[in-house]
C-alpha positions in Angstrom: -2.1 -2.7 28.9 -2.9 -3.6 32.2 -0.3 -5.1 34.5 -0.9 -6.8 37.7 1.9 -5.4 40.8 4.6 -7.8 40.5 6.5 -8.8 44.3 9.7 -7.3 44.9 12.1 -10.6 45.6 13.9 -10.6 49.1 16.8 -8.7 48.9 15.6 -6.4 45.7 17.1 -3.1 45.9 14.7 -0.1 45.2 17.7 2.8 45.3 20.9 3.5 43.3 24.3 2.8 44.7 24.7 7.0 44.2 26.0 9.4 47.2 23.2 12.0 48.2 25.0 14.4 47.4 25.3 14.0 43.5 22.4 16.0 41.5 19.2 14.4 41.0 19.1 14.2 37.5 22.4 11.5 37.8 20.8 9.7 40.7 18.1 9.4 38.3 19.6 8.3 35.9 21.7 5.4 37.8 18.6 4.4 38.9 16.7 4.0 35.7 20.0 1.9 34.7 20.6 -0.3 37.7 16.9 -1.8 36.8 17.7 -2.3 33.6 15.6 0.6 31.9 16.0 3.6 29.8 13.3 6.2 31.6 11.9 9.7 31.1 10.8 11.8 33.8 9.5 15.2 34.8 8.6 15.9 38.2 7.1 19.7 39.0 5.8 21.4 42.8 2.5 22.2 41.7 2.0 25.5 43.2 5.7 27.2 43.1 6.7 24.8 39.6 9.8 24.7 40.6 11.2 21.4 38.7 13.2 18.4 37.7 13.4 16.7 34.2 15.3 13.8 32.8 14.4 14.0 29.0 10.9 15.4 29.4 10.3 16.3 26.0 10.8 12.7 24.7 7.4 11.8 22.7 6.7 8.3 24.7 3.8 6.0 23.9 1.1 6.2 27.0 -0.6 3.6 26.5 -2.9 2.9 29.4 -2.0 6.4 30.5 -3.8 7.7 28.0 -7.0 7.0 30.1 -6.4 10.1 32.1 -7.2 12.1 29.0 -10.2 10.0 27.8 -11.2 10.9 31.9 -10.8 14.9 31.6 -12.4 14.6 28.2 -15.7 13.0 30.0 -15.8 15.3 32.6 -15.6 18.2 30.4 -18.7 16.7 28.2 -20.5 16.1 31.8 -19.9 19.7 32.5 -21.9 21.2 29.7 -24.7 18.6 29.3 -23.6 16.9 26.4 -24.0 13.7 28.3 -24.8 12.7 32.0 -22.2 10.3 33.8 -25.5 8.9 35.1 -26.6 7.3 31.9 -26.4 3.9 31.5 -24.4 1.9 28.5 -24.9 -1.6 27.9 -21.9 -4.1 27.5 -22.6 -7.8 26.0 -20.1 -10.6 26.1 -18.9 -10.2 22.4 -16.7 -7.9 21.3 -15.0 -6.7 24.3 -11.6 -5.4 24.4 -9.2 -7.6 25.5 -7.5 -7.3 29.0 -7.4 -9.4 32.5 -9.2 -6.8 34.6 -12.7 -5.8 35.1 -15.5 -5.7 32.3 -12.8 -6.8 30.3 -12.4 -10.6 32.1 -15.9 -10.6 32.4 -18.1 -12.9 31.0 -21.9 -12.1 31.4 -23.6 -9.2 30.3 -23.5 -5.8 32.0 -25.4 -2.5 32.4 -23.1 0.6 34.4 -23.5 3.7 34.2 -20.3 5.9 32.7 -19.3 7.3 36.2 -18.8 3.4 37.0 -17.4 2.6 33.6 -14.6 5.5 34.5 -13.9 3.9 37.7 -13.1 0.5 36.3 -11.1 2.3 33.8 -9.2 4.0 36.0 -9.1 1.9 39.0 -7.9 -1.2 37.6 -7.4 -0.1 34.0 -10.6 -2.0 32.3 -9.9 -1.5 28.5 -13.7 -2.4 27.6 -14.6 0.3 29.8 -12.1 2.6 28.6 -13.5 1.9 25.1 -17.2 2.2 26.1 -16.4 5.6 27.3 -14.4 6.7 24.3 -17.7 5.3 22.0 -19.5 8.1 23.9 -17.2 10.4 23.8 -14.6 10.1 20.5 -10.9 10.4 19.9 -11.8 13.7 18.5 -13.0 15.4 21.6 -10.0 13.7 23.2 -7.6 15.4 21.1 -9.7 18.4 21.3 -9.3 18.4 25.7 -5.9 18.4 25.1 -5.2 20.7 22.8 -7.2 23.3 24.5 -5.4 22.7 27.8 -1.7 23.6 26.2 -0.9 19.6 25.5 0.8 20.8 22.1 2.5 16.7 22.3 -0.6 14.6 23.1 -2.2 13.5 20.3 -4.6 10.3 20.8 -4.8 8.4 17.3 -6.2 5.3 18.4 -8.9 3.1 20.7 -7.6 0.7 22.9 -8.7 -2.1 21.1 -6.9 -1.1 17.6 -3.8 -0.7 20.1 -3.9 -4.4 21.4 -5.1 -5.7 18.2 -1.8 -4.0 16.4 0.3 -5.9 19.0 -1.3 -8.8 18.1 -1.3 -8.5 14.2 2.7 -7.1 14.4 3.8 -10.7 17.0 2.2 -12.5 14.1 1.5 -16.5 14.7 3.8 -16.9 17.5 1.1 -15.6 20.1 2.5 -14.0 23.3 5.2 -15.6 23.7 6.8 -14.6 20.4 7.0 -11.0 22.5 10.0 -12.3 24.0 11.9 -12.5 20.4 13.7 -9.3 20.1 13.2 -9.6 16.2 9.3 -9.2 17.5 9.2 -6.2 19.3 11.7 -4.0 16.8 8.7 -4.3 14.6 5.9 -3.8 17.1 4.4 -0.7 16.0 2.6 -0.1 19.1 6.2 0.8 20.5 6.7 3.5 18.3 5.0 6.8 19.4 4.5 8.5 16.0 2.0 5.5 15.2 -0.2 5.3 18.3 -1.9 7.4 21.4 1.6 10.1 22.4 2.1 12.2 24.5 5.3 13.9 26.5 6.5 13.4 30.3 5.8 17.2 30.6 2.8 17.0 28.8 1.5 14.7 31.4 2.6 16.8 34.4 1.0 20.0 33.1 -2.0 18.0 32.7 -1.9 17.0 36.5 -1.4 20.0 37.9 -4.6 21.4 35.6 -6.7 18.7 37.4 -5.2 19.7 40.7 -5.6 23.6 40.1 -9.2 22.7 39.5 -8.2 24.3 35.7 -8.9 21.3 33.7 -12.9 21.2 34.9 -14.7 22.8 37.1 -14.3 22.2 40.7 -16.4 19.6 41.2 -15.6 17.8 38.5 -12.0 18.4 38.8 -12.5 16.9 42.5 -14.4 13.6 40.8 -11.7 13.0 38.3 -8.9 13.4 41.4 -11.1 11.1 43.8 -10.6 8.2 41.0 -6.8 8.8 40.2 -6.7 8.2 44.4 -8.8 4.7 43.9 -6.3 3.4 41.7 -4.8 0.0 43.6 -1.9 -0.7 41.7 0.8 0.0 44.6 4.4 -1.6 43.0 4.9 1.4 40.6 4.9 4.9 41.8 3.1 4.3 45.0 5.8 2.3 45.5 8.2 5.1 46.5 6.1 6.8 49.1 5.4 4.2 51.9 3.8 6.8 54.2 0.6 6.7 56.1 0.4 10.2 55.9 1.4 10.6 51.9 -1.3 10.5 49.2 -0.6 9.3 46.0 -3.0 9.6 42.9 -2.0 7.9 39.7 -2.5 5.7 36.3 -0.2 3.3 35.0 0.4 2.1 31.2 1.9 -0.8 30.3 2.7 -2.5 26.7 5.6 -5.1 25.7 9.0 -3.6 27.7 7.0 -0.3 28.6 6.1 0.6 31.9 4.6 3.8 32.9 2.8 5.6 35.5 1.9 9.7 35.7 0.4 10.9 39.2 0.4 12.9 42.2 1.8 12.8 45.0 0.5 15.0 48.1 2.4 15.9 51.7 0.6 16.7 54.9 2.1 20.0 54.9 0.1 20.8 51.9 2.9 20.1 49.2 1.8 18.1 46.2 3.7 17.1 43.1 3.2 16.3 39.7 5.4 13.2 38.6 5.2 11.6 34.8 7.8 8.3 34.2 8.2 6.6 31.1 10.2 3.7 30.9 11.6 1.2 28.6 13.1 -1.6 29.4 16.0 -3.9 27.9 14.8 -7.2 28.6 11.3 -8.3 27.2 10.5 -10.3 30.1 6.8 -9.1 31.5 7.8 -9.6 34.7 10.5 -7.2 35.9 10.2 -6.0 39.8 12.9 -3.8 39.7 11.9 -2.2 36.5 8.3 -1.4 38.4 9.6 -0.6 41.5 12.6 1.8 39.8 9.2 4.7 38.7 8.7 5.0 42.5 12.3 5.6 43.2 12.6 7.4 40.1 9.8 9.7 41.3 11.0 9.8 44.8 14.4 11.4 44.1 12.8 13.7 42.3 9.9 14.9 44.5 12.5 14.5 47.8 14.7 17.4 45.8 11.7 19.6 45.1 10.9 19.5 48.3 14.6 20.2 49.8 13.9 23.5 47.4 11.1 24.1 49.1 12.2 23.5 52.7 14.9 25.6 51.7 12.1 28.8 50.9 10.8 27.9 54.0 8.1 24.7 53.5 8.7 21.5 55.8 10.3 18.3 53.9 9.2 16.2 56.5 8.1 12.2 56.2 5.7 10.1 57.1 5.4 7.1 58.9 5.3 3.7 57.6 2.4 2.6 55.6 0.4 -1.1 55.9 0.4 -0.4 51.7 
C-alpha cells in the first residue's frame, strides 16, 4: 500500500500525442491509455466548482487513500475531547502491519503520540500507524465522518492490516511474485471495491474541498489536517504534474497490485486551488510502471490547466510558475 516514487527513464513521455485543442475529457483519456492504464478522474475549482470528470462516479478501491478519512475522523474526535492528539500510544515489535515505510520497517519499540502517528501515516503512508490510529478511533466513526459530510460512496469496511493480509491469503503460496500471474490478481479480492475500504473519485474531491473550506473541522483543525497532506514526499504521482516553485500541492497516494492512486490539492499563487481525485488501474501487473505514476500528474494537470482556462476566462489569471528543484 505504500509505493516508493519510481524514476521516469530518459526519454519517458509525461503527455498525450493529442492537439490542445481537443476537449479535456479525450486528452484525458489518451493519456490514461498511452501509459497503459484505465483511470478515473474528477477534478473541481474549489471556490466557483466549476468541473471536469472522466468516470467520477466509478466505486474504486482507495486503498492507502483511505488514510485521509481515518485523518478527518481523528481530528473530528480531537475537536470534541474524545481524545487528545497529544496522548501517547505504545507500538512493540510484534504485530505490526506490514509495509516498507515508517513504524512499519521498524524494528525496536516505540512511544508517539497520535499527532506523530498521523504524520507518519500520511507523510510516508506508515500502515502500523494508520492502524494505531484507527485502534483509537474505529471503522465505525470512520464511516460515521463520512457519512455526515455527504460521502453517500465511501464506506471503510476494513483495517489496513485485514487489507494486506487478504492480498496475501488470495496470492496463495506463490508469495509476491505470484502477483505477476494474471490468474492471481482476477481473484484478488482486495481489487474489488464492493469487498474492501471504497470510495468514488467525486467522493474524494468533495471531501477536499471540505477540508479546504475549513467545513470538515474546525479551522484549526482543518488547517492541521491540510499542513500534513502538504508534508507528504511522494513527488512521481500527482506532484508530478506541477513542477512550479510557486504551485503547492497537498496529497495522499494508494497503491495495491496494478492500482495506483492519489487524491489532493493543488493551489496557484493567484489564490486558485483545485481539488483532483485519480484512480487508476493498470494492464500490466508489473509494480514498477513510471509512466503509469507519472500519467495521475498529467492526468490532473489537463484537468486543472482547463479549469483554470474557465476561470481566466471569468476573469482569474492562469498563469505558471517557474521551475521547481522537486
Amino acid at each position: 500500500m505504500t509505493e516508493p516514487p519510481a524514476r521516469l527513464p530518459a526519454g519517458t513521455r509525461t503527455h498525450p500525442r493529442t492537439h490542445p485543442r481537443t476537449h479535456p475529457r479525450d486528452r484525458i483519456r489518451a493519456a490514461f491509455a498511452e501509459a497503459g492504464v484505465t483511470g478515473w478522474l474528477h477534478a473541481v475549482d474549489i471556490d466557483s466548482g466549476a468541473q471536469i470528470d472522466l468516470d467520477a462516479d466509478r466505486s474504486v478501491v482507495t486503498a492507502s487513500v483511505h488514510k485521509l478519512c481515518l485523518l478527518v475522523a481523528l481530528h473530528q474526535h480531537a475537536e470534541t475531547g474524545r481524545l487528545e492528539l497529544t496522548d501517547q500510544t505504545e507500538c512493540p515489535p510484534e504485530g505490526r502491519t506490514a509495509g516498507p515505510t515508517g513504524l512499519s520497517a521498524m524494528l525496536d519499540p516505540a512511544r508517539v503520540s497520535l499527532r506523530d502517528a498521523a504524520y507518519l501515516m500520511m507523510a510516508v503512508s506508515d500502515n502500523t500507524a494508520a492502524d494505531l490510529l484507527l485502534a483509537r478511533v474505529g471503522l465505525d466513526a470512520v464511516n460515521d465522518t463520512t457519512e455526515r459530510l455527504g460521502l453517500t460512496r465511501t464506506h471503510a469496511v476494513q483495517t489496513f492490516r485485514e487489507f494486506l493480509v487478504m492480498i496475501r491469503e488470495d496470492a496463495g503460496h506463490g508469495g509476491p511474485q505470484a502477483l505477476a500471474d494474471p490468474q492471481v490478481l482476477a481473484r484478488l479480492r482486495a481489487l474489488d471495491p464492493a469487498r474492501t475500504n471504497r470510495s468514488t473519485p467525486r467522493d474524494m474531491t468533495r471531501l477536499l474541498g471540505a477540508i479546504w473550506r475549513d467545513e470538515a473541522c474546525t479551522p484549526e483543525h482543518g488547517a492541521a489536517v491540510r499542513r500534513l497532506l502538504g508534508l507528504q514526499v511522494w513527488p512521481h504521482r500527482l506532484a508530478s504534474g506541477f513542477p512550479f516553485d510557486d504551485v503547492h500541492v497537498a496529497g495522499k497516494t494508494g497503491s495495491a497490485p496494478t492500482l495506483r492512486n492519489e487524491v489532493g490539492v493543488v493551489e496557484y499563487p493567484d489564490h486558485g486551488r483545485y481539488a483532483v481525485a485519480v484512480f487508476t488501474r493498470a494492464a500490466s501487473p508489473a509494480a514498477t510502471l513510471p509512466a503509469a505514476d507519472a500519467v495521475i500528474g498529467t492526468a490532473a494537470r489537463i484537468a486543472v490547466d482547463a479549469l483554470r482556462g474557465s476561470r481566466a476566462g471569468q476573469g482569474g489569471r492562469s498563469g505558471r510558475g517557474g521551475p521547481s528543484a522537486r
